[in-house]
N, C-alpha and C positions, 0 to 999 in steps of 0.2 A: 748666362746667355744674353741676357739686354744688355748688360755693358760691353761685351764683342757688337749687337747689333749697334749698337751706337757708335762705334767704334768705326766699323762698313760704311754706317750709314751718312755720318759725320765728316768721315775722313780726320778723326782725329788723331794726332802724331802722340800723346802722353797722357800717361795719368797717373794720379798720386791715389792709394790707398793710405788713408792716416788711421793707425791702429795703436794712436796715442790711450785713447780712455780702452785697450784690451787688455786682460789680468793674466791671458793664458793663450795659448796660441800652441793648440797639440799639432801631430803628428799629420790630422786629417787637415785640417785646416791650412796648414803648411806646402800640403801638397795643393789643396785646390790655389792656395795664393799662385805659388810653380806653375801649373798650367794656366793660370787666368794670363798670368805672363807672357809664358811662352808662345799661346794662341793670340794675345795681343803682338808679341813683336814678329811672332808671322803673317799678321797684317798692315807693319809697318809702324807700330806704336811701341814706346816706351812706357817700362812700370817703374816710377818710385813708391817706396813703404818707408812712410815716415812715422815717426814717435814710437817705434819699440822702443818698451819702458826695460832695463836693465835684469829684471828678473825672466822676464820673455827671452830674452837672447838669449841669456845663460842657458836656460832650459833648452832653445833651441840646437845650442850648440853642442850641450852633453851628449843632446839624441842624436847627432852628428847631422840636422838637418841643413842641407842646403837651400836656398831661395835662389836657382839660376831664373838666368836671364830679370830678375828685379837690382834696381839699386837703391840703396837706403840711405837716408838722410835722418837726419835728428827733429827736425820742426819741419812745417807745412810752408815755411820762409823757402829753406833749406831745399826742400825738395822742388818747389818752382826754378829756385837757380839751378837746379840740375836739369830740368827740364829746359831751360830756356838757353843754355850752354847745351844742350844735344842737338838741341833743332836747326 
């Protein structure tokens, strides 16, 4: 909830979640990343998730999870140029 109020309060257009140093990234956590998203780009903001490390995806992918509305980048570099290419 305070990264949406910031979000309001700010008028901020993006943000980068980096979940480089994360080992695991189940099922619950997956979804709250989806709606931080969603509730973010329903008030006008972008989500990049950067540094999923190769064994997270996988996992994520077997469980068939999807991440709408985020776009993923490789580095914390990576993910500002996508931010700064949306704006």
């Amino acid at each position: 909830m305070q990264l949406l109020n910031q979000i309001n309060e700010k008028n901020i257009r993006g943000i980068v979640i980096d979940v480089s140093m994360v080992d695991v990234i189940d099922s619950y956590i997956s979804f709250v990343l989806s709606e931080t998203a969603g509730m973010a780009k329903a008030m006008g903001c972008y989500t990049v998730i950067c540094g999923i490390q190769p064994q997270v995806a996988l996992t994520l992918a077997q469980m068939g999870v999807k991440l709408k509305d985020i776009f993923t980048a490789s580095s914390l570099e990576d993910a500002m140029d996508i931010l700064d290419r949306l704006d």
